[in-house]
VOMI-317913 format. One record per residue (C-alpha): residue in one letter; y, x, z. Coordinates in Angstrom, 1 decimal, always signed. Layout:
N
- res|c2|c1|c3
- A|Y|X|Z
...
//
This chain:
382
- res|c2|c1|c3
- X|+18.3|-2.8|-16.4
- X|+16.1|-5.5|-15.2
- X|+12.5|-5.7|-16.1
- X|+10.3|-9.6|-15.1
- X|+6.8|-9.9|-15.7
- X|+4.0|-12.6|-15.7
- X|+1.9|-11.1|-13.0
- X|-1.9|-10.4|-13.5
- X|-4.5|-8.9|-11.1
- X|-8.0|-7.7|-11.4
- X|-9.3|-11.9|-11.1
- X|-12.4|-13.5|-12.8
- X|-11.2|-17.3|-12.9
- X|-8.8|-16.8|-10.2
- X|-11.2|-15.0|-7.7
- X|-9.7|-11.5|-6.8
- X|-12.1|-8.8|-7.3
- X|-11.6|-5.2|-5.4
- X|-11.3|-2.4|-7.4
- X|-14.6|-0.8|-6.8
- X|-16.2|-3.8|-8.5
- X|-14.7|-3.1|-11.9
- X|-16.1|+0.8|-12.2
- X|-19.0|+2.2|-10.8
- X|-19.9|+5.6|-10.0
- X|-23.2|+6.6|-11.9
- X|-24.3|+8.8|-8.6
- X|-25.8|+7.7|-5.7
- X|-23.6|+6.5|-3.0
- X|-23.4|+6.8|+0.6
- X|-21.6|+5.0|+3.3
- X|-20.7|+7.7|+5.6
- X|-17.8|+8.5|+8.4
- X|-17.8|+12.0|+7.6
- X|-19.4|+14.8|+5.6
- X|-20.5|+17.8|+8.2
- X|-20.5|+21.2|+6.6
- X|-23.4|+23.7|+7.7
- X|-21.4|+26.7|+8.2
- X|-24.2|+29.1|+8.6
- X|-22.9|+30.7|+5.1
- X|-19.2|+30.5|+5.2
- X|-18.7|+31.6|+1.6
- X|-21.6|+28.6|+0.4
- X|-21.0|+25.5|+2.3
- X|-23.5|+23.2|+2.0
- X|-23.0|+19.5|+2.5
- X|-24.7|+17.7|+5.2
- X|-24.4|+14.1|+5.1
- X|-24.6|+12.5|+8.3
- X|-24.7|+8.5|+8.5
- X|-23.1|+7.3|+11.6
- X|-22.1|+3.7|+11.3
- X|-22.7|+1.9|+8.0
- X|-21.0|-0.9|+8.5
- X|-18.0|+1.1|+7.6
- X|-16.5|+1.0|+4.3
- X|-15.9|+4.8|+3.9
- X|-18.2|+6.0|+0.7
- X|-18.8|+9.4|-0.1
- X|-20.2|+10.3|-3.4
- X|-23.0|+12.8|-4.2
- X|-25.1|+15.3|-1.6
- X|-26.4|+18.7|-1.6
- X|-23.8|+21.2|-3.1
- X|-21.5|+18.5|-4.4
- X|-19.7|+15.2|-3.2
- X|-16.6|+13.5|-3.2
- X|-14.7|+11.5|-0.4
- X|-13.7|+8.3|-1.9
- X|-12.1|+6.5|+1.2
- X|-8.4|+5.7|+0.5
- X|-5.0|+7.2|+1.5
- X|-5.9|+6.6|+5.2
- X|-9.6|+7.0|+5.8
- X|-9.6|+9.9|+3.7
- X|-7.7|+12.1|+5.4
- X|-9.4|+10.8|+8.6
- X|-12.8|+12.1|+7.0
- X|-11.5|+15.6|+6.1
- X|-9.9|+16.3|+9.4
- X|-13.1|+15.5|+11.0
- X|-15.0|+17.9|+9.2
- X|-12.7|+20.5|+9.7
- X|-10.6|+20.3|+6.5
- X|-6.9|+20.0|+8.0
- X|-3.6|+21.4|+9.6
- X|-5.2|+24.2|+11.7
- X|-2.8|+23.6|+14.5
- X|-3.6|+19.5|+14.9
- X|-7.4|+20.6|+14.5
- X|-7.9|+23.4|+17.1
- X|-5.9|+21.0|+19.6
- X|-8.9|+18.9|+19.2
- X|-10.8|+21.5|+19.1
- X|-12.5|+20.9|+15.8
- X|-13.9|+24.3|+14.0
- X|-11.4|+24.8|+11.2
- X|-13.6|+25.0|+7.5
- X|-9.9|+24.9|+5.6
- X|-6.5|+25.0|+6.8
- X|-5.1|+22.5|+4.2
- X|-2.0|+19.8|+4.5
- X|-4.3|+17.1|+4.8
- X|-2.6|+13.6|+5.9
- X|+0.8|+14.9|+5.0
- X|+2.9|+13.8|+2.1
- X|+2.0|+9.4|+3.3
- X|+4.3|+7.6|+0.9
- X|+4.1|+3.4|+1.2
- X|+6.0|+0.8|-0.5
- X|+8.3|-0.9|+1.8
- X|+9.9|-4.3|+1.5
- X|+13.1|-6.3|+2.7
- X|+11.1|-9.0|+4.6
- X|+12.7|-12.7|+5.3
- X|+14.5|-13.1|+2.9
- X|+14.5|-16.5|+2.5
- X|+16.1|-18.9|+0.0
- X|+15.4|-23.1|+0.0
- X|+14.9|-25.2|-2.1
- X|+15.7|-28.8|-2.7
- X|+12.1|-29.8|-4.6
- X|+8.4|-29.6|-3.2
- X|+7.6|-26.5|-5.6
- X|+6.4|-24.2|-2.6
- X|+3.8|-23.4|-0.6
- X|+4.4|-25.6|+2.5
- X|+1.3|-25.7|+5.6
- X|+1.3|-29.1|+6.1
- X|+1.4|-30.1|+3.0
- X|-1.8|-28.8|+1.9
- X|-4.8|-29.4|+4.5
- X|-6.9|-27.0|+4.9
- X|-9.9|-28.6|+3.7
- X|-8.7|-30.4|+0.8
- X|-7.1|-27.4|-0.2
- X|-10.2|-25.2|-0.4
- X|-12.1|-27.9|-2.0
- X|-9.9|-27.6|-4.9
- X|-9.8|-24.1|-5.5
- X|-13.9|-24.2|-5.1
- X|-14.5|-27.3|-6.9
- X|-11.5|-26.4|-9.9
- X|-10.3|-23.2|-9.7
- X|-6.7|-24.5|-8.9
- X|-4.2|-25.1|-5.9
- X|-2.2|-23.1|-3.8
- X|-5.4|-20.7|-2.8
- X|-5.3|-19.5|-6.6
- X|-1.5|-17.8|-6.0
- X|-2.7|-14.3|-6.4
- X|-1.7|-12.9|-2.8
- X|+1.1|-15.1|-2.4
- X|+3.1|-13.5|-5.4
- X|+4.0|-15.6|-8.8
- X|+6.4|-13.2|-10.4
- X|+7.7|-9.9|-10.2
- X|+10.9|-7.9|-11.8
- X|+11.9|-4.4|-11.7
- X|+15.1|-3.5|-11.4
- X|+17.6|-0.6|-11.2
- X|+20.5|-0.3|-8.6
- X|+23.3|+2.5|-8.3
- X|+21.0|+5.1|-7.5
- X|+18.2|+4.9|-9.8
- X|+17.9|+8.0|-12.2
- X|+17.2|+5.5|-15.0
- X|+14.1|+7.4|-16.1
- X|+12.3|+4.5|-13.9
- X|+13.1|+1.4|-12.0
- X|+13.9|+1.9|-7.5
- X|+13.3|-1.5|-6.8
- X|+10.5|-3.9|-7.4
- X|+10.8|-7.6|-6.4
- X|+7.7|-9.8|-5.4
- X|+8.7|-13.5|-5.6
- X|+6.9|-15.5|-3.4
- X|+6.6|-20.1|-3.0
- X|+6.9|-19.5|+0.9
- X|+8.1|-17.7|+3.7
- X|+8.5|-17.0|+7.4
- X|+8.6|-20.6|+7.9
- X|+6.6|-22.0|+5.3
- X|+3.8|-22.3|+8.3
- X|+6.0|-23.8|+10.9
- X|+5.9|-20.0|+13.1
- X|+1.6|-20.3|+13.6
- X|+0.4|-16.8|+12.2
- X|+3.3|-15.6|+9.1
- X|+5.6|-14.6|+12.3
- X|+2.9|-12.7|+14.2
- X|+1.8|-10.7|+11.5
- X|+5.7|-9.4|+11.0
- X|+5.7|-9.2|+14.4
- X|+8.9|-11.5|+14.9
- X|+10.8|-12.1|+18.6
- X|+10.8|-15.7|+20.2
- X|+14.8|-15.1|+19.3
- X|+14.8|-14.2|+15.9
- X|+12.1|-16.8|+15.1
- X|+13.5|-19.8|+17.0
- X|+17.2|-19.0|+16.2
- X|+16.3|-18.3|+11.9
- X|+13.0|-19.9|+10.9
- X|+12.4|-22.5|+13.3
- X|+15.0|-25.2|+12.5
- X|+13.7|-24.9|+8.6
- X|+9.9|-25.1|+9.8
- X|+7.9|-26.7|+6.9
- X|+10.9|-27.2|+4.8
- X|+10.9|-26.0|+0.8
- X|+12.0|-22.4|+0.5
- X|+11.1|-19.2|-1.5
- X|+11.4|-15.3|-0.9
- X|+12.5|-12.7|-3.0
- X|+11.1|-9.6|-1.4
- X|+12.7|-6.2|-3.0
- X|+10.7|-2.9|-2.4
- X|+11.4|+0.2|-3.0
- X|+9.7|+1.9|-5.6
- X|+10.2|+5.3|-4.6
- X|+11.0|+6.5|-1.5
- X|+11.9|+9.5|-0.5
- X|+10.7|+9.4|+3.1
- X|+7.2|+10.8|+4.3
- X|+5.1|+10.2|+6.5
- X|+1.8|+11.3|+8.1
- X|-2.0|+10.7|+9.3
- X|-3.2|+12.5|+12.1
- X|-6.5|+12.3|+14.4
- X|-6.1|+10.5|+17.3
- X|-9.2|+12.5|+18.9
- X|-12.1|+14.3|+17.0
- X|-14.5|+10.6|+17.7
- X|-15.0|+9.4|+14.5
- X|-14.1|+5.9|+15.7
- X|-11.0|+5.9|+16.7
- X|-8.4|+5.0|+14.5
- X|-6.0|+7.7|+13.3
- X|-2.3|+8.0|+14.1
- X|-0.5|+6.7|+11.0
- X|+3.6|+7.4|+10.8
- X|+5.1|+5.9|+8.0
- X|+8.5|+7.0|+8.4
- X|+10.3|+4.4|+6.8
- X|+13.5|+5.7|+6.1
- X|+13.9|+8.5|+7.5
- X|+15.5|+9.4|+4.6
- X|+19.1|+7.5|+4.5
- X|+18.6|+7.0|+0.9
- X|+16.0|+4.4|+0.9
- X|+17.5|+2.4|+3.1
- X|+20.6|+2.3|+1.2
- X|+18.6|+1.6|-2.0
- X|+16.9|-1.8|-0.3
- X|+20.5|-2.8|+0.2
- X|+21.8|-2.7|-3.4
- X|+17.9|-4.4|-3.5
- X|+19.0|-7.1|-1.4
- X|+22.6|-7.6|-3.3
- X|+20.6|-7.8|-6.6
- X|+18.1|-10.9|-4.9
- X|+21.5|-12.6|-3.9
- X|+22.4|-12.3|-7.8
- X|+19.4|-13.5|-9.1
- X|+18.7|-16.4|-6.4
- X|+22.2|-17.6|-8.2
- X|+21.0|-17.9|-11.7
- X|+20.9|-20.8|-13.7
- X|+17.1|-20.6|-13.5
- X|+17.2|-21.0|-10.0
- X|+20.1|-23.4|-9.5
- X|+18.2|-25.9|-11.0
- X|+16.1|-26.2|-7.6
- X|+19.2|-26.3|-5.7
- X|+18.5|-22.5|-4.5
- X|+21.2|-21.2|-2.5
- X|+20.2|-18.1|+0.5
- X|+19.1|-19.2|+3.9
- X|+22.3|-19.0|+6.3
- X|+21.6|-18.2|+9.8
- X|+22.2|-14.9|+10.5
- X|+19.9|-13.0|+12.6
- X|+21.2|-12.7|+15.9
- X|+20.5|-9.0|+16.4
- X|+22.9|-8.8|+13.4
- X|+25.2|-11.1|+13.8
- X|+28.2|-8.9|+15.6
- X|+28.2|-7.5|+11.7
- X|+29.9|-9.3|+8.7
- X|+27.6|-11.5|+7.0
- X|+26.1|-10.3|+3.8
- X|+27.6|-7.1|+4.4
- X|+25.8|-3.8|+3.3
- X|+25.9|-3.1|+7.2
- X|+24.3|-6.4|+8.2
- X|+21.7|-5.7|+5.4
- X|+20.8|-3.0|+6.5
- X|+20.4|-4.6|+9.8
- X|+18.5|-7.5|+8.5
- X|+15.5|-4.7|+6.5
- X|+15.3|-2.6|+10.0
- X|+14.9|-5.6|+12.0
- X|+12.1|-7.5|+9.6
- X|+10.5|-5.0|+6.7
- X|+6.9|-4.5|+5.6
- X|+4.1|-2.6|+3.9
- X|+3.6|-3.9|+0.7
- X|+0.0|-1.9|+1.3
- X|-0.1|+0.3|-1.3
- X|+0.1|+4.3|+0.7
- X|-1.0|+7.0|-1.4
- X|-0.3|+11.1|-0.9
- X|-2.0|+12.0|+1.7
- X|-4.8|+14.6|+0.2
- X|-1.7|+15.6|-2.6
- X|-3.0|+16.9|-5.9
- X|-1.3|+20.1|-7.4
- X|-1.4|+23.7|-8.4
- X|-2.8|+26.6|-6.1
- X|+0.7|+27.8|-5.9
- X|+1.9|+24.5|-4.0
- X|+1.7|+24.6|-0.3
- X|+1.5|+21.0|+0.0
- X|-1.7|+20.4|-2.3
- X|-5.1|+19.8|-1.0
- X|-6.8|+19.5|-4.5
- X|-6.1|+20.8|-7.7
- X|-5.9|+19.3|-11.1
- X|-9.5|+18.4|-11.1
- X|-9.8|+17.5|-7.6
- X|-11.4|+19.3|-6.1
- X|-10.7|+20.7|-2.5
- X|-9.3|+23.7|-2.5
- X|-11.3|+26.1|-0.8
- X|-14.6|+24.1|-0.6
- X|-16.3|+24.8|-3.2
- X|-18.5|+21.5|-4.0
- X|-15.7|+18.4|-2.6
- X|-13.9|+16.6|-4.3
- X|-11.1|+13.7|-3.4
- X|-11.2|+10.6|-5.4
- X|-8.3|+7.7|-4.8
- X|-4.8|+7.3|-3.9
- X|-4.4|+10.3|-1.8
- X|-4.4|+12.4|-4.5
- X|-1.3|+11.1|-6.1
- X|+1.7|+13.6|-5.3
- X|+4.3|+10.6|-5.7
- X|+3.7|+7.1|-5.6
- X|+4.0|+4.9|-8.9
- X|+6.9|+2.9|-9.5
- X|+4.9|-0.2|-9.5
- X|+1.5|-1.5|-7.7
- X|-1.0|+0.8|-7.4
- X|-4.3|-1.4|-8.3
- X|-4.5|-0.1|-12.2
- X|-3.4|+3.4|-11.1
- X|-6.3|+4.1|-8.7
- X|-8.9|+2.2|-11.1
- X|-8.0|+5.1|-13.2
- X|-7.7|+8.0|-11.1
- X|-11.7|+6.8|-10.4
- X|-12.6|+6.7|-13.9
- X|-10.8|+10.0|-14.7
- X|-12.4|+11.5|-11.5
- X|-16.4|+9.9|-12.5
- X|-15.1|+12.0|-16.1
- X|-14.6|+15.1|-14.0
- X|-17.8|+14.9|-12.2
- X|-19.8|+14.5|-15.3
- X|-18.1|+17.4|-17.2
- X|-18.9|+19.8|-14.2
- X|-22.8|+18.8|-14.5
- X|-23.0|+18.2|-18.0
- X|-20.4|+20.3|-19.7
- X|-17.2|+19.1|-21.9
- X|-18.4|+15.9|-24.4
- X|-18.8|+17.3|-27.6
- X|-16.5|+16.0|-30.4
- X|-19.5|+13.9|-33.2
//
C-alpha cells in the first residue's frame, strides 16, 4: 500500500508559524529552567518557581500548588531531573535530592531518515545555490510570497508506504521528497550539518556540485529502538546527554532498506522519467567493497549518512500506574507530585506514524482541557 500527499504545514501565506502560536494557554506563563519544590512538607509539595535565565525557551505553566512543564521531548526531561523528578540512581550520582524516582528521559523515540539519496535530473526544476542569489531570492519571497524560500522546509511531497514488515495496521516508512541535495550547495554548509568526510564528499557529491538532482529521503515511521536523556551535571546549563540509539534494534535498519528499494522503484516511474531521473551512481567508498544496490551496501549507505527528521517524543511516557515505564498518567499529571503536570511530546508512549506538528498541537489543547476541568469541574452538557 502506498499513500502520497500534497503537503501542508501550520503557514499563513507561506510564513511558517510554530506551534505555540496557534493555541494559547489561558494561564499565566513563565519562562523558567526549572521548577524547585519546597520540600519542607514531603506529602504537599509546593511549587517554587525560580527564574534563572529567560532567554531560554523552556515555559512552565501555572504557580503555587499547580503547573505544568511544557518544554519538549528533550528540555523536559532536563527540567524534571533537575528538580529531582528522575532515575534515582542517575540523580544521587549528581547528587540531586530525589522528590520521585520516575523513568524520566527513558523511552526517546526519533524519526530517522536514509540521508543522500540522491537522484538527477536532466531539467532546472531544483533547488540549485547558484542559481538563486541570495538577495534576489529573499526579495521575492518578501516582496511576493513566492520562490524557492516558500518550499516548506525543503519538502514538496510526501508518501507513506508499507514494506515486508509492516503489520499493515499503519504505514513503516514515510518518504520526504525534496528539489535538492547534498550537492545542491556545491559542499558550503548541507555537508557539515550531516557531518560528511572530505572522502565521501569529494568522491560522491563533488563532481555533481550545482548540478539538477532530487532526494527521496525514507524514514522510518516506527522504530523499535530507544533511546535516552540524561543530565550531564546537576547545572541547569549544560546540555543533557541525548542517545538516540538508532538501530539498535536490527529491525529498523532492515526496514530503511526495503525503504530504500521502494525509492529506487518510485525514482523509475513514468512520473519521474519524464525528467530523465535515473539514481546517482557513485558508490560511497566506505561501501564500495559491497555489491552495489545490495541490501548489504544499503545498509552501509543509511549508517554511513542518516538523520533526525526532528520529531523525538517519549521521554516523560504517559500510562497507567501499573506501568513501570510511565511518568504521567492519563491526565498528565506526574505521578507522585501532586500539582505537575507534562504537556508535549514526551508524553506520547509511541511516536506517530507521521509528523508530529498536528499531534502535539493537540496533546496542548487536550492538556489546556485537562487543566480547566481540574479548576472548574467537567463542562456541563446545555
Amino acid at each position: 500500500m502506498a499513500i502520497a500527499h500534497i503537503l501542508a504545514s501550520t503557514a499563513l501565506k507561506s510564513v511558517g508559524i510554530i506551534g505555540s502560536t496557534l493555541w494559547i494557554i489561558p494561564l499565566i506563563l513563565a519562562s523558567l529552567t526549572y521548577i524547585h519544590y519546597d520540600k519542607l512538607d514531603p506529602e504537599s509539595p509546593v511549587i517554587n518557581q525560580k527564574t534563572l535565565y529567560k532567554e531560554y525557551d523552556f515555559v512552565v505553566v501555572g504557580g503555587g500548588s499547580a503547573g505544568a512543564v511544557v518544554a519538549g521531548a528533550i528540555n523536559s526531561p532536563q527540567i524534571m531531573m533537575l528538580s529531582g523528578i528522575g532515575p534515582k540512581r542517575d540523580l544521587e550520582r549528581l547528587n540531586i535530592p530525589v522528590l520521585a524516582d520516575l523513568p524520566v528521559g527513558k523511552n526517546l523515540q526519533d524519526h530517522v531518515g536514509m540521508g543522500g539519496f540522491t537522484f538527477r535530473v536532466d531539467k532546472p526544476i531544483s533547488i540549485v545555490q547558484d542559481r538563486f542569489p541570495a538577495f534576489a531570492m529573499s526579495m521575492q519571497y518578501i516582496l511576493n510570497g513566492k520562490g524557492p524560500m516558500t518550499t516548506l522546509g525543503g519538502v514538496e511531497g510526501l508518501a507513506f508506504v508499507d514494506t515486508k514488515y509492516g503489520n499493515r495496521s499503519w504505514p513503516d516508512i514515510q518518504f520526504h521528497m525534496a528539489p535538492a541535495s547534498v550537492n545542491s550547495d556545491a559542499g558550503a554548509r548541507v555537508r557539515k550539518v550531516l557531518g560528511l568526510t572530505d572522502e565521501l564528499y569529494n568522491t560522491v557529491y563533488k563532481p555533481i556540485a550545482n548540478q539538477d538532482v532530487y532526494s527521496l529521503i525514507p524514514l522510518l515511521l516506527r522504530p523499535h529502538s530507544r533511546g535516552w536523556v540524561k543530565l550531564k551535571s546537576k547545572n541547569p546549563f549544560d546540555d543533557p546527554i541525548i542517545n538516540a540509539n538508532y538501530f539498535d534494534d536490527p529491525r529498523d535498519i532492515k526496514t530503511l532498506v526495503e525503504g530504500a528499494k521502494i525509492g529506487i522503484n518510485i525514482s523509475e516511474t513514468n512520473a519521474f522519467k519524464k525528467f530523465g531521473s535515473r539514481f546517482h551512481i557513485i558508490p560511497f567508498p566506505n561501501c564500495k567493497h559491497l555489491e552495489f544496490r545490495s541490501d548489504e551496501y544499503w545498509e552501509c549507505h543509511i549508517r554511513t549518512i542518516s538523520m533526525t527528521i526532528y520529531h523525538p517524543v517519549g521521554t516523560c511516557k504517559m500510562g497507567p500506574r501499573w506501568d513501570s515505564g510511565a511518568v504521567v498518567d492519563p491526565r498528565l499529571r506526574v505521578y507522585g507530585v501532586p500539582g505537575l503536570r507534562v504537556i508535549d511530546a514526551s508524553i506520547m508512549p509511541t511516536i506517530p506514524s507521521g509528523n508530529t506538528n498536528a499531534p502535539v498541537i493537540m496533546v496542548g489543547e487536550k492538556g489546556t482541557d485537562l487543566v480547566k476541568e481540574d479548576w472548574l469541574g467537567p463542562r456541563q452538557p446545555k
